[in-house]
C-alpha positions, 0 to 999 in steps of 0.5 A: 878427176884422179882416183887412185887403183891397185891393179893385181895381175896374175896370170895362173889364177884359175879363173880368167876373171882372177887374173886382172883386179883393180881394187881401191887401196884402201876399201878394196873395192872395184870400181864402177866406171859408170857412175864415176862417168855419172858423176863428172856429167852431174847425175842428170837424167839422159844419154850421152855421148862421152869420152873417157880418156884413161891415163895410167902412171905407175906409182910404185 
């Protein structure tokens, strides 16, 4: 699965939280990692064990 992110930096934001965004391109909205990993285990009920792996490549 490959989801595309704007990742903003800035860091003199006034707040920590400021200062690391990422945000989908275009409905600006932050992603939730939990239920994207839901997705790929098909929504079913329990607990797992699973691992995320995250590779990043600059687009732009």
């Amino acid at each position: 699965m490959i989801k595309h992110y704007i990742l903003s930096i800035n860091p003199n934001a006034e707040y920590e939280w400021e200062q690391r965004i990422l945000r989908h391109p275009i409905t600006a909205e932050r992603p939730d990692f939990a239920s994207l990993i839901a997705q790929a285990v098909g929504d079913e009920a329990g607990s797992y064990l699973v691992e995320v792996n995250i590779e990043v490549n600059l687009l732009a």
